[in-house]
C-alpha positions, 0 to 999 in steps of 0.5 A: 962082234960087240962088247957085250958078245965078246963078253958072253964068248969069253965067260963061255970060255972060261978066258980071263985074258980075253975079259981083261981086255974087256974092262976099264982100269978104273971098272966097279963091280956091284955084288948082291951079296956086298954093298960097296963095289969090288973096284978096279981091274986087279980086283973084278979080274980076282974077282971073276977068276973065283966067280968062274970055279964057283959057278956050275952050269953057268949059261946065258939065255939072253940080252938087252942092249941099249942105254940105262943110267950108270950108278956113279954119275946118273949120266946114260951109258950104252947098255946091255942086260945079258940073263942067265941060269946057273947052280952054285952051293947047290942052289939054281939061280937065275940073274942078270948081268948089267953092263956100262960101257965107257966111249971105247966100247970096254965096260966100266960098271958092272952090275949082278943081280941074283934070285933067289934069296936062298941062292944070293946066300950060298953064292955070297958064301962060296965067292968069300970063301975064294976071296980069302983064298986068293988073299982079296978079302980077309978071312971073316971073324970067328965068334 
């Protein structure tokens, strides 16, 4: 079983350690909802343990493999695109998840994509929410 399918298995799963094998110490996580990339394994594991509450009906519906350039050093890396359908803040989305993998076969760029708009707007909402409720993020200013 390669990278990518020992990802979708433990996603399925709901299995944090198994995904933690998964990643590179080093791992960055680019988010549609925030610009700079979630980085590092403490923070993508925090990461997906909100990301794993806050989707519902969270199911893959097919994969890419091959090679793309990588967002950090535009070098190619072995690739795989996994497409998926999910509900979150009561809004259907549809997305893909873009995986780098380093020479060991681990992931070490991870990449999200979502539609639509209206979707990207209650994800962001519910995956900050988590965030400041496992201390990762600070609580956002009140006007």
């Amino acid at each position: 079983m390669n990278t990518a399918d020992r990802f979708r298995a433990a996603v399925d799963d709901r299995d944090l350690a198994a995904l933690e094998d998964l990643f590179t110490d080093d791992i960055r996580f680019y988010s549609p909802v925030k610009f700079a990339p979630f980085e590092g394994k403490r923070m993508v594991m925090g990461l997906f343990g909100v990301l794993l509450r806050t989707f519902e009906e969270f199911r893959y519906i097919g994969d890419h493999t091959g090679t793309a350039l990588t967002s950090t050093d535009d070098t190619t890396a072995p690739s795989a695109v996994l497409l998926f359908r999910a509900r979150a803040g009561g809004k259907e989305i549809h997305g893909v998840d873009l995986l780098h993998f380093d020479d060991d076969g681990r992931i070490k760029e991870f990449t999200v994509m979502v539609r639509p708009r209206s979707a990207v707007h209650a994800l962001g909402d519910a995956v900050l929410a988590g965030l400041v409720e496992e201390g990762l993020a600070p609580a956002p200013a009140r006007p």
